[in-house]
Chimera marker file (.cmm) of the C-alpha trace (Angstrom):
<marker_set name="trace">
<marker id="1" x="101.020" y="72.271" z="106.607" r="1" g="1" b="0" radius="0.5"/>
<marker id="2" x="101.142" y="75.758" z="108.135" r="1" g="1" b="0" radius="0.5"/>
<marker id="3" x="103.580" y="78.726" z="108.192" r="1" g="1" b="0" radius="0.5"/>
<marker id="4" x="106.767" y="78.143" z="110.101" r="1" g="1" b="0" radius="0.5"/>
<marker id="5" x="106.647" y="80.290" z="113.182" r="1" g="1" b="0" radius="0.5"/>
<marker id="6" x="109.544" y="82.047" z="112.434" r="1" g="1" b="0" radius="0.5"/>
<marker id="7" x="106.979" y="84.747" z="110.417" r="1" g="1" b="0" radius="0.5"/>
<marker id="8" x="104.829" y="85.125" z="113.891" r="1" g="1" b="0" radius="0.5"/>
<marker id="9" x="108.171" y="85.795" z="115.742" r="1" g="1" b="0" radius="0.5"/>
<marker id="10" x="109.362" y="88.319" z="113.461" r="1" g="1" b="0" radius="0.5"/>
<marker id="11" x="105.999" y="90.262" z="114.487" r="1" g="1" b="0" radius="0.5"/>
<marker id="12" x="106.534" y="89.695" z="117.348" r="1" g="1" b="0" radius="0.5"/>
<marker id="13" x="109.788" y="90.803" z="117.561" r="1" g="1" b="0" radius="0.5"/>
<marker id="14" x="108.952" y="94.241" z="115.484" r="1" g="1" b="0" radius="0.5"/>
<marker id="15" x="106.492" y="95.189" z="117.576" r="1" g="1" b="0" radius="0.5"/>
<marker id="16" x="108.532" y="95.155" z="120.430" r="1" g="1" b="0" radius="0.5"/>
<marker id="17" x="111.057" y="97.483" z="118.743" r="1" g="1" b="0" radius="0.5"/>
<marker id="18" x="107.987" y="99.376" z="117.363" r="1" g="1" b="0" radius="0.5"/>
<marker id="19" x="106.041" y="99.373" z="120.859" r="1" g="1" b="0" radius="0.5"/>
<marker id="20" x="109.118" y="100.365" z="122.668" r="1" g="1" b="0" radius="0.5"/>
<marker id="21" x="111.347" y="101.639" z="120.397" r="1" g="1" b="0" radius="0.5"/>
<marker id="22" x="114.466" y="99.742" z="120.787" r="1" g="1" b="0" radius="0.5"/>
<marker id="23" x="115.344" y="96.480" z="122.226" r="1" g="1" b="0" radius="0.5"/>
<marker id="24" x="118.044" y="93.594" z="122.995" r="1" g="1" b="0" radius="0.5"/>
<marker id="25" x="118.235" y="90.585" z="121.462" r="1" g="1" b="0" radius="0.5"/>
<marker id="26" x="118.190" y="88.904" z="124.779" r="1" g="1" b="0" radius="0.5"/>
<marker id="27" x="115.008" y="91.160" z="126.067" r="1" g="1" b="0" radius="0.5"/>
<marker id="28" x="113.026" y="90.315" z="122.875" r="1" g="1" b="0" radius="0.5"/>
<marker id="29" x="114.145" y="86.607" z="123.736" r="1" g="1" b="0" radius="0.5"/>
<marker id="30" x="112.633" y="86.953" z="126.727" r="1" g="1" b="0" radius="0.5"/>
<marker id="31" x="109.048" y="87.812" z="125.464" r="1" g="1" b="0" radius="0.5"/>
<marker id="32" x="109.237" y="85.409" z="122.467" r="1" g="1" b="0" radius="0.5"/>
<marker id="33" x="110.639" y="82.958" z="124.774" r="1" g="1" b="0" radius="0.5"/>
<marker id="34" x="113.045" y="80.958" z="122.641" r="1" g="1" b="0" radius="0.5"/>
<marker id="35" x="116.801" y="81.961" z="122.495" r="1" g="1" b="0" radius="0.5"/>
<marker id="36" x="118.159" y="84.943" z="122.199" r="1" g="1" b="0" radius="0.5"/>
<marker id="37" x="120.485" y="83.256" z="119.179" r="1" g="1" b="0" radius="0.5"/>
<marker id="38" x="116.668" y="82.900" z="116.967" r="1" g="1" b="0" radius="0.5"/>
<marker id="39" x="116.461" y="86.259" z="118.000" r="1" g="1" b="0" radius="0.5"/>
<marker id="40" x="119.656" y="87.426" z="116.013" r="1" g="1" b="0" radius="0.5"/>
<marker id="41" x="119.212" y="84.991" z="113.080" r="1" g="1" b="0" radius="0.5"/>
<marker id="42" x="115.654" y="87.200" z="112.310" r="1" g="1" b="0" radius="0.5"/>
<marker id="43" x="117.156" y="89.894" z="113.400" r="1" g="1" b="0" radius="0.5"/>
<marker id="44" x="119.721" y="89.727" z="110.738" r="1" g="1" b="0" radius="0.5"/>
<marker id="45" x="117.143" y="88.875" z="108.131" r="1" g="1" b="0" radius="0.5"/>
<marker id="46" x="114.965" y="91.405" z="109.304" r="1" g="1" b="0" radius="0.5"/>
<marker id="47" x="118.075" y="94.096" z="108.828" r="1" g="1" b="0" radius="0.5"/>
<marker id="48" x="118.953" y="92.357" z="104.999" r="1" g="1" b="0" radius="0.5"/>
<marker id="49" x="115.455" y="93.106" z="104.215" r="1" g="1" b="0" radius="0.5"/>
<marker id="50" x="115.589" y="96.472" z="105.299" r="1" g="1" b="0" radius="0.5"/>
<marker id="51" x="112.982" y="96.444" z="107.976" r="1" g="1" b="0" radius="0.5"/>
<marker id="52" x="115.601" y="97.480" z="110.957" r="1" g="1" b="0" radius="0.5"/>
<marker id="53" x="118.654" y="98.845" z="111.560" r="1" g="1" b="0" radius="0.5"/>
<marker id="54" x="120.592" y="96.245" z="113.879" r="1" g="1" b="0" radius="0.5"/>
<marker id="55" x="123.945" y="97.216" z="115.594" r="1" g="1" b="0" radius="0.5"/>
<marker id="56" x="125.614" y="94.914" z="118.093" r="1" g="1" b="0" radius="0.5"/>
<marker id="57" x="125.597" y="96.102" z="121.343" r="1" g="1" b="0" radius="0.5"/>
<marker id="58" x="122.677" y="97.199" z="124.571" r="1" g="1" b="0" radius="0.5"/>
<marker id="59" x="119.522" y="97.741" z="122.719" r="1" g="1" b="0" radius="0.5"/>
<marker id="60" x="120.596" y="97.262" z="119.779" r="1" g="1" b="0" radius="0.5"/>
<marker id="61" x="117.637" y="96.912" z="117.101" r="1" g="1" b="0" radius="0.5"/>
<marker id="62" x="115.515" y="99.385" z="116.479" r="1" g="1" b="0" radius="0.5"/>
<marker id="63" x="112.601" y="100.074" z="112.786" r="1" g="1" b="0" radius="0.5"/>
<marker id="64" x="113.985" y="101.515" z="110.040" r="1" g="1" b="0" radius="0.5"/>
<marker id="65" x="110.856" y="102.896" z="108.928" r="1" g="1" b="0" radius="0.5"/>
<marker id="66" x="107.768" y="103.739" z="110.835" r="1" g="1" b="0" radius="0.5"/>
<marker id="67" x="105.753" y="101.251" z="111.380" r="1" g="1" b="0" radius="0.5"/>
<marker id="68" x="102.693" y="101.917" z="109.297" r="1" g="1" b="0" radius="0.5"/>
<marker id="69" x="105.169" y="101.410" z="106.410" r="1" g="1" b="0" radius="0.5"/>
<marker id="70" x="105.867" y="98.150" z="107.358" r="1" g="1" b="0" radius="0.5"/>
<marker id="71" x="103.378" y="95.745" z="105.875" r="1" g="1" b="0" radius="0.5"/>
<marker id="72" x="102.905" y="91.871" z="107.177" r="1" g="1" b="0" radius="0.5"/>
<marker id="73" x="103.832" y="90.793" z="103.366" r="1" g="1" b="0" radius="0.5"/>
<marker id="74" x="106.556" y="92.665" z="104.002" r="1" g="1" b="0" radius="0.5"/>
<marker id="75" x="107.691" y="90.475" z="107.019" r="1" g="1" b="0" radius="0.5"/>
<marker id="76" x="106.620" y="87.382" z="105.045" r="1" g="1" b="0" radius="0.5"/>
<marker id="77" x="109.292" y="87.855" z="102.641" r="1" g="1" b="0" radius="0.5"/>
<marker id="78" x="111.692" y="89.122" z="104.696" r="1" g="1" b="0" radius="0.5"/>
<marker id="79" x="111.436" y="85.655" z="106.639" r="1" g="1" b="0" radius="0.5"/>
<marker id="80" x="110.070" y="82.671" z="104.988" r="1" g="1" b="0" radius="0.5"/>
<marker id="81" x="112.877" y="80.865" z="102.651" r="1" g="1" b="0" radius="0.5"/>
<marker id="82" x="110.503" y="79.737" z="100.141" r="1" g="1" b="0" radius="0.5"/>
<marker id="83" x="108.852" y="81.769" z="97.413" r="1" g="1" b="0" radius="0.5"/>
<marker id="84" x="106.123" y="80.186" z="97.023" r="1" g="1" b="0" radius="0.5"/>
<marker id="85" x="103.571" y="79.127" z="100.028" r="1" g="1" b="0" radius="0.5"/>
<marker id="86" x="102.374" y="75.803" z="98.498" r="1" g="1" b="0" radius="0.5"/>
<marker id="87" x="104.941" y="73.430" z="97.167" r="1" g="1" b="0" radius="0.5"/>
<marker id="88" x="103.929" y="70.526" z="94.912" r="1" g="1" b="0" radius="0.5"/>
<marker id="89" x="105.463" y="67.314" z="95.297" r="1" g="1" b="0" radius="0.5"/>
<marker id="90" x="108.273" y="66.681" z="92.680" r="1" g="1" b="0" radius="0.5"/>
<marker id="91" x="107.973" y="62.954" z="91.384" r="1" g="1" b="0" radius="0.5"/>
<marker id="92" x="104.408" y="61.962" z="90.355" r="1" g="1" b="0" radius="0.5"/>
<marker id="93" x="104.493" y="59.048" z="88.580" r="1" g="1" b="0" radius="0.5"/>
<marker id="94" x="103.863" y="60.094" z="85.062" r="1" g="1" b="0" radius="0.5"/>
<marker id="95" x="102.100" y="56.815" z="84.057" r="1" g="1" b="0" radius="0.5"/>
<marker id="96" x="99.387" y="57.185" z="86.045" r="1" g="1" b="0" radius="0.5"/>
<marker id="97" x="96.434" y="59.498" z="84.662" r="1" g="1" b="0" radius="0.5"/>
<marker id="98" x="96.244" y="61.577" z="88.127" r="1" g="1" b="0" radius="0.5"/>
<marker id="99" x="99.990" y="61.866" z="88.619" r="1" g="1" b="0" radius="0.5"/>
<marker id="100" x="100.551" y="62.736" z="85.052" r="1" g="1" b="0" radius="0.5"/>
<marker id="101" x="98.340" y="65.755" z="85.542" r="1" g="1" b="0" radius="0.5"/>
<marker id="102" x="98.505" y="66.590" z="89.085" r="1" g="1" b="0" radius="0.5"/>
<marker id="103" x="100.861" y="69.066" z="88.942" r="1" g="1" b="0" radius="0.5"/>
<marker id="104" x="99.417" y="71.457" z="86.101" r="1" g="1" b="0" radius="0.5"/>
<marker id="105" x="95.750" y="71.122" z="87.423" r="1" g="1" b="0" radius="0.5"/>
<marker id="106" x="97.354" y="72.292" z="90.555" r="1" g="1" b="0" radius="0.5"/>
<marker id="107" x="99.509" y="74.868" z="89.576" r="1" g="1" b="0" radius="0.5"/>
<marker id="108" x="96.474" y="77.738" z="88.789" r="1" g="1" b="0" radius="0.5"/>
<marker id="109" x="95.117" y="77.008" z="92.325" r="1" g="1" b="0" radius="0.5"/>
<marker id="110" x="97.588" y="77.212" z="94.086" r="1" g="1" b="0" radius="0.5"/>
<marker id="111" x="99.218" y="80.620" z="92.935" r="1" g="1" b="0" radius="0.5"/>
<marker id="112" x="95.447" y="82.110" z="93.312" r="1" g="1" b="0" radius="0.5"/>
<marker id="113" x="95.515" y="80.984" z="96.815" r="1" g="1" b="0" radius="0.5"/>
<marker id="114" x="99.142" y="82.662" z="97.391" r="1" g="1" b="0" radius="0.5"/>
<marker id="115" x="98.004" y="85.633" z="95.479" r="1" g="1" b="0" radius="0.5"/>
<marker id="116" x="95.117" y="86.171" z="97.426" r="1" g="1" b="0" radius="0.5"/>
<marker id="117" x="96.985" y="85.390" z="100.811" r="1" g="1" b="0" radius="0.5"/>
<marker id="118" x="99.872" y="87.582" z="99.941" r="1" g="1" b="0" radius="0.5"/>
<marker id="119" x="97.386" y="90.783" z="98.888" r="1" g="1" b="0" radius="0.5"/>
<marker id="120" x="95.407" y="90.369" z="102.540" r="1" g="1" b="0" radius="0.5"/>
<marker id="121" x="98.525" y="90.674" z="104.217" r="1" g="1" b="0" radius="0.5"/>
<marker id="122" x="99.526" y="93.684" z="102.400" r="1" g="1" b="0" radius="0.5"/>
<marker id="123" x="96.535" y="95.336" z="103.501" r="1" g="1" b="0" radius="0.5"/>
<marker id="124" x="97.886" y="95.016" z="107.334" r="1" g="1" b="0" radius="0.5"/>
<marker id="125" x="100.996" y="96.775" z="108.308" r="1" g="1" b="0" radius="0.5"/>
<marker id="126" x="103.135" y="96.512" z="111.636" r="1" g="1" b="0" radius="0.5"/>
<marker id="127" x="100.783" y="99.436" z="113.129" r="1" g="1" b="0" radius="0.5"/>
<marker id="128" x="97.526" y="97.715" z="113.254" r="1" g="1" b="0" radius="0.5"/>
<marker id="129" x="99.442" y="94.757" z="115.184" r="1" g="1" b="0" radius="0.5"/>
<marker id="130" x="100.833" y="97.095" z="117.806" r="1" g="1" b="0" radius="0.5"/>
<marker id="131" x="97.541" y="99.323" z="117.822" r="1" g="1" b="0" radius="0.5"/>
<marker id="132" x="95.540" y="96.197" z="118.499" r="1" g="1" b="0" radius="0.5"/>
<marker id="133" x="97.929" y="95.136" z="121.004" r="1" g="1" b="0" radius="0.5"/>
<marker id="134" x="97.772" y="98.775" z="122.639" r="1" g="1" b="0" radius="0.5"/>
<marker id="135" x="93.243" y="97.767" z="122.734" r="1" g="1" b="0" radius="0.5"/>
<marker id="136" x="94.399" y="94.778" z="124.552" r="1" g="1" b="0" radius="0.5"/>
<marker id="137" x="96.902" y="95.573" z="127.207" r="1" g="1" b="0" radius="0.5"/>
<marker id="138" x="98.023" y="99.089" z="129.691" r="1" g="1" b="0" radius="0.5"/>
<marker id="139" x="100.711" y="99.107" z="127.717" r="1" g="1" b="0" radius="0.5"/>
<marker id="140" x="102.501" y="102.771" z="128.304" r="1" g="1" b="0" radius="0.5"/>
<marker id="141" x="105.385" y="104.119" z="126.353" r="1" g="1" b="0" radius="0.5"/>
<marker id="142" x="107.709" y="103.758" z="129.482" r="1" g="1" b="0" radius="0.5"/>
<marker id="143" x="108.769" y="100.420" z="128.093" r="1" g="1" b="0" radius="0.5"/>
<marker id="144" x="108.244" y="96.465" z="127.996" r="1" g="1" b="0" radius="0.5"/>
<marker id="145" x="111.232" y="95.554" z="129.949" r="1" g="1" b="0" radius="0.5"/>
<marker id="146" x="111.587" y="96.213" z="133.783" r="1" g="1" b="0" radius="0.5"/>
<marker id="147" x="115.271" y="97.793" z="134.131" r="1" g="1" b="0" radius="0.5"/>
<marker id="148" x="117.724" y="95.430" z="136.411" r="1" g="1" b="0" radius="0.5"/>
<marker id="149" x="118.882" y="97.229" z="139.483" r="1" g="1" b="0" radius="0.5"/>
<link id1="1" id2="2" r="1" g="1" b="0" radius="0.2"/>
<link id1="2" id2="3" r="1" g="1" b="0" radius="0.2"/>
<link id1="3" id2="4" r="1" g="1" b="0" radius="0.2"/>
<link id1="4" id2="5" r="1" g="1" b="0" radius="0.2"/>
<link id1="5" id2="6" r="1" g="1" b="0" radius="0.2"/>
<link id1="6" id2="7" r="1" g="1" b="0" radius="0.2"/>
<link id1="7" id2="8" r="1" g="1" b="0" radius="0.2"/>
<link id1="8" id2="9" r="1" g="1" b="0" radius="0.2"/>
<link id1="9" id2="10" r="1" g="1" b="0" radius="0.2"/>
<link id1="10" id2="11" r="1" g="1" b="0" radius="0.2"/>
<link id1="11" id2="12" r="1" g="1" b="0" radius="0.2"/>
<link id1="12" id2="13" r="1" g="1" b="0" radius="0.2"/>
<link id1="13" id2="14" r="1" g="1" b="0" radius="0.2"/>
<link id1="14" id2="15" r="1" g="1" b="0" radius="0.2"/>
<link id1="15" id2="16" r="1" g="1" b="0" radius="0.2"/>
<link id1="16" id2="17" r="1" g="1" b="0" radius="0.2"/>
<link id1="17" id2="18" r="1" g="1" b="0" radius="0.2"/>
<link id1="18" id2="19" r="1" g="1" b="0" radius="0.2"/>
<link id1="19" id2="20" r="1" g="1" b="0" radius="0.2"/>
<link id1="20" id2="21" r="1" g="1" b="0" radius="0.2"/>
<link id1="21" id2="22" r="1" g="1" b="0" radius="0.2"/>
<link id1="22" id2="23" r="1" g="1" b="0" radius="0.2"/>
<link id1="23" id2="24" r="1" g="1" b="0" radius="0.2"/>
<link id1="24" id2="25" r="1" g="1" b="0" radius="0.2"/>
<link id1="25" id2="26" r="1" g="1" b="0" radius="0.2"/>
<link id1="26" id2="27" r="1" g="1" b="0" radius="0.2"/>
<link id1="27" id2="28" r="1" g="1" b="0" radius="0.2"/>
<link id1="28" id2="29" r="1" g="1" b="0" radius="0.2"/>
<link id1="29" id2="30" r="1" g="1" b="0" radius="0.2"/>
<link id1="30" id2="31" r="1" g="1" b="0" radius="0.2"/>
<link id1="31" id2="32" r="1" g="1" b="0" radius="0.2"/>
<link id1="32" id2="33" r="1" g="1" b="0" radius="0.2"/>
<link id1="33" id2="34" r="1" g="1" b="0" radius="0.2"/>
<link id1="34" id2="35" r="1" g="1" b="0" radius="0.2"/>
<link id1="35" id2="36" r="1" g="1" b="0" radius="0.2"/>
<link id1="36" id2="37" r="1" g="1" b="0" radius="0.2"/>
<link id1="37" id2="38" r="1" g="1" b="0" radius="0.2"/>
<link id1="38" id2="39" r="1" g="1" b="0" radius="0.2"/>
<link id1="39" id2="40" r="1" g="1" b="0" radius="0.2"/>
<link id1="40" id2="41" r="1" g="1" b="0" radius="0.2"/>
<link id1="41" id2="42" r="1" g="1" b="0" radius="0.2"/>
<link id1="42" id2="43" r="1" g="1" b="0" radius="0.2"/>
<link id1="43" id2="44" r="1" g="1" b="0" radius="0.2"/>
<link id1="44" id2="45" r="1" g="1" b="0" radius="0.2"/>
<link id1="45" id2="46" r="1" g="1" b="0" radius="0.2"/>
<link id1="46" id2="47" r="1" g="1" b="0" radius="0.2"/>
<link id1="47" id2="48" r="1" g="1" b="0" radius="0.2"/>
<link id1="48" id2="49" r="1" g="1" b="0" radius="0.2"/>
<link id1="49" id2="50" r="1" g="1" b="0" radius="0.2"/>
<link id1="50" id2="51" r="1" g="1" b="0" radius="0.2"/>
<link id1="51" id2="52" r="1" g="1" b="0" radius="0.2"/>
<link id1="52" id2="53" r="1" g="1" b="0" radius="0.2"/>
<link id1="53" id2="54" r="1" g="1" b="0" radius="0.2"/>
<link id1="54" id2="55" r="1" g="1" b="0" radius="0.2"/>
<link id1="55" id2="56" r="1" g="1" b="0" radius="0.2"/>
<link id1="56" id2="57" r="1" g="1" b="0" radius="0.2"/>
<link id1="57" id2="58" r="1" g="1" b="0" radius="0.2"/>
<link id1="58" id2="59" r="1" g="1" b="0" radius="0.2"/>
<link id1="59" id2="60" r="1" g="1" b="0" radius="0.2"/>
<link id1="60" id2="61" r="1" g="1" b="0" radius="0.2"/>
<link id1="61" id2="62" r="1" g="1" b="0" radius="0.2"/>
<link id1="62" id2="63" r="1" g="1" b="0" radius="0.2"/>
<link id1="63" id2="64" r="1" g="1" b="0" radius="0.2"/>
<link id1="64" id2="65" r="1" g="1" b="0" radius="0.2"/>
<link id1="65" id2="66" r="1" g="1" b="0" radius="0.2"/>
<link id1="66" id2="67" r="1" g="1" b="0" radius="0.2"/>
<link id1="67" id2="68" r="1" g="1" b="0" radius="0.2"/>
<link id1="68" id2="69" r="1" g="1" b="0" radius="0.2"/>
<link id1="69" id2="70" r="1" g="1" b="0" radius="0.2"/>
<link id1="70" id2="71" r="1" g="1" b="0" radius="0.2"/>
<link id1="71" id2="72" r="1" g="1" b="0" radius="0.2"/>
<link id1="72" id2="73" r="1" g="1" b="0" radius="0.2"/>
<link id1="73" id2="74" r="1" g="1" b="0" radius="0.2"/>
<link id1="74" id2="75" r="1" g="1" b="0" radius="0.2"/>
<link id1="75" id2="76" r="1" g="1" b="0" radius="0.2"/>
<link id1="76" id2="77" r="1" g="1" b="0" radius="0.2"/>
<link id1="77" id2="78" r="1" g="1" b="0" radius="0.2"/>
<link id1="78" id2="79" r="1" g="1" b="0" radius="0.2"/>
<link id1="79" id2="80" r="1" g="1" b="0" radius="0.2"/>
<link id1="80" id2="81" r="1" g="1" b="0" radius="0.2"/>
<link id1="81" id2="82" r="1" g="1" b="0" radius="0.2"/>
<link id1="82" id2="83" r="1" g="1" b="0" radius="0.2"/>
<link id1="83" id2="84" r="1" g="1" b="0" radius="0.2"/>
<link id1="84" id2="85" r="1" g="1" b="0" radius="0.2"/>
<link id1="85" id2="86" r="1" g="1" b="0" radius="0.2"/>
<link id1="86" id2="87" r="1" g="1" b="0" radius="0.2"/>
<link id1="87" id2="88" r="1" g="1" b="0" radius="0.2"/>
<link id1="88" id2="89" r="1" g="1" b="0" radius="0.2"/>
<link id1="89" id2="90" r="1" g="1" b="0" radius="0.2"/>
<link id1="90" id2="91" r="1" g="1" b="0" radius="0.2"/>
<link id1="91" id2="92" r="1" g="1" b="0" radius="0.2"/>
<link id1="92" id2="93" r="1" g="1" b="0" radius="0.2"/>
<link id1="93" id2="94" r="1" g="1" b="0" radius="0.2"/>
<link id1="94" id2="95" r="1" g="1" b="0" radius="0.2"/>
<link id1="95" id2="96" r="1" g="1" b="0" radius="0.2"/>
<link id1="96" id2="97" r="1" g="1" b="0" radius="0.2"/>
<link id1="97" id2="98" r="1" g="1" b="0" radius="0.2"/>
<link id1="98" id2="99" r="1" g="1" b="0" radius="0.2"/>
<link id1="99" id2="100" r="1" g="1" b="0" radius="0.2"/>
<link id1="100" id2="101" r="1" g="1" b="0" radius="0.2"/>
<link id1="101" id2="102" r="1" g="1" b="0" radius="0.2"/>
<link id1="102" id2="103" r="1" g="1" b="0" radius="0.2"/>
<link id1="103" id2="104" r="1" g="1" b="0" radius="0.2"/>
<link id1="104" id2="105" r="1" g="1" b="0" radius="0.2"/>
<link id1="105" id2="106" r="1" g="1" b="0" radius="0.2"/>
<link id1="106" id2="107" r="1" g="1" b="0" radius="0.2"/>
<link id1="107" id2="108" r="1" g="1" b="0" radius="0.2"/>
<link id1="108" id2="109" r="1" g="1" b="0" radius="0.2"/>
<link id1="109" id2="110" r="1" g="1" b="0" radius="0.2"/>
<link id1="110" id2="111" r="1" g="1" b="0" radius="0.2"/>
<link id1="111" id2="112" r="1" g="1" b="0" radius="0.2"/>
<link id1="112" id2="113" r="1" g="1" b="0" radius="0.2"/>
<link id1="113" id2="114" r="1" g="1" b="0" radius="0.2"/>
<link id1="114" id2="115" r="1" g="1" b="0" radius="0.2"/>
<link id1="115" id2="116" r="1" g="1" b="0" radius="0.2"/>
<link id1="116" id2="117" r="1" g="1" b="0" radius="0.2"/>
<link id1="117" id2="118" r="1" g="1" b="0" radius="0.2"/>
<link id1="118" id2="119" r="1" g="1" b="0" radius="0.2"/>
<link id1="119" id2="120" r="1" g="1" b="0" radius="0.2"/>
<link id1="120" id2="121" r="1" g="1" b="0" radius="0.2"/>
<link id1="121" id2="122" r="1" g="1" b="0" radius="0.2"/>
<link id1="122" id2="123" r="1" g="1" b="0" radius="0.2"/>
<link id1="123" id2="124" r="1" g="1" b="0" radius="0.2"/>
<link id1="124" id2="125" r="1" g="1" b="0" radius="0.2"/>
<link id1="125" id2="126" r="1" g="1" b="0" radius="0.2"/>
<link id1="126" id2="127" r="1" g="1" b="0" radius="0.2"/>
<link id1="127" id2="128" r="1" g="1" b="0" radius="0.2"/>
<link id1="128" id2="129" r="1" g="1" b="0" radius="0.2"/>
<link id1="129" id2="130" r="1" g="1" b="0" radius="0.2"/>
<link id1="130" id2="131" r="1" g="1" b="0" radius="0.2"/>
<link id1="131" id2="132" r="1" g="1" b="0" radius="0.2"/>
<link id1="132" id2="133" r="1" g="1" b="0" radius="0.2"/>
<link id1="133" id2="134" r="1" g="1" b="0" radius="0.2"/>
<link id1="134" id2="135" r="1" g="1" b="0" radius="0.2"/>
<link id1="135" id2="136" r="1" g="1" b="0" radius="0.2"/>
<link id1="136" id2="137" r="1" g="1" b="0" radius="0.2"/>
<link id1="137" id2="138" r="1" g="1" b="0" radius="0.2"/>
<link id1="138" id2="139" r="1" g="1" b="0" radius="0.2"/>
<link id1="139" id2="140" r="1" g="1" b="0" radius="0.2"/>
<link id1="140" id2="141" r="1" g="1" b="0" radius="0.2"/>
<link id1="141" id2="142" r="1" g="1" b="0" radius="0.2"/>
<link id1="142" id2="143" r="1" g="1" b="0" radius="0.2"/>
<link id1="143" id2="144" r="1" g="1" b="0" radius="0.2"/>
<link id1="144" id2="145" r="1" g="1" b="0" radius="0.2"/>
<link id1="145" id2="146" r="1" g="1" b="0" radius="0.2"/>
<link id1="146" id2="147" r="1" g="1" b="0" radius="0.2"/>
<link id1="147" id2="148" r="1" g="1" b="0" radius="0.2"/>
<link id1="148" id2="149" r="1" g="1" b="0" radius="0.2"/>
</marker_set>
């Protein structure tokens, strides 16, 4: 089971708007590389969250907030349709001693583990992704996208 990667595209896609301070749908599409149509559906949860402001038009996303205030629990809410991370299953069968209690013995693990997952990625905000990034790359303020003549 993992994460879908809608979460790692939402970084993705913030740190282009945070690296270069605005961007298309259909430039951020490009970089992703998936469709600029994803693009706008996280885009628009992304804006209902708060996170940007999103206006149609050219380079038309851009943070609401710097991006130090922008935590990756943050993003994890903003995209994942599921409150909690782990899910049990729904229909153990109750005459069997392990299905019976499955479910409770489960229960206190698995909210520790989301606890604890959900408190490390408070600690990291959009910042250190596009700082890192910065470590990694020549990446200059000029922009991301190469202007078409």
């Amino acid at each position: 089971m993992s994460i879908p990667s809608r979460y790692s595209v939402a970084i993705h896609i913030l740190t282009i708007l945070e690296m270069n301070g605005e961007a298309s749908s259909e430039e951020i599409a490009s970089s992703v590389g998936t469709n600029p149509a994803i693009i706008r559906l996280l885009l628009g949860k992304l804006k209902k969250a708060g996170i940007i402001y999103a206006r149609r038009g050219i380079k038309g996303s851009t943070l609401s907030k710097p991006a130090r205030e922008i935590n990756l629990l943050d993003i994890y809410k903003a995209t994942e349709n599921e409150d909690a991370l782990f899910l049990l299953h729904e229909n153990p069968n109750p005459n069997c001693p392990i299905g019976k209690n499955i479910q409770n013995t489960l229960t206190g693990i698995l909210e520790e583990t989301q606890k604890a997952m959900e408190d490390k990625l408070s600690k990291y905000n959009l910042s250190d992704v596009s700082s890192e990034i910065r470590q990694r790359t020549e990446f200059k303020k000029k922009g991301l996208f190469k202007k078409q003549a």
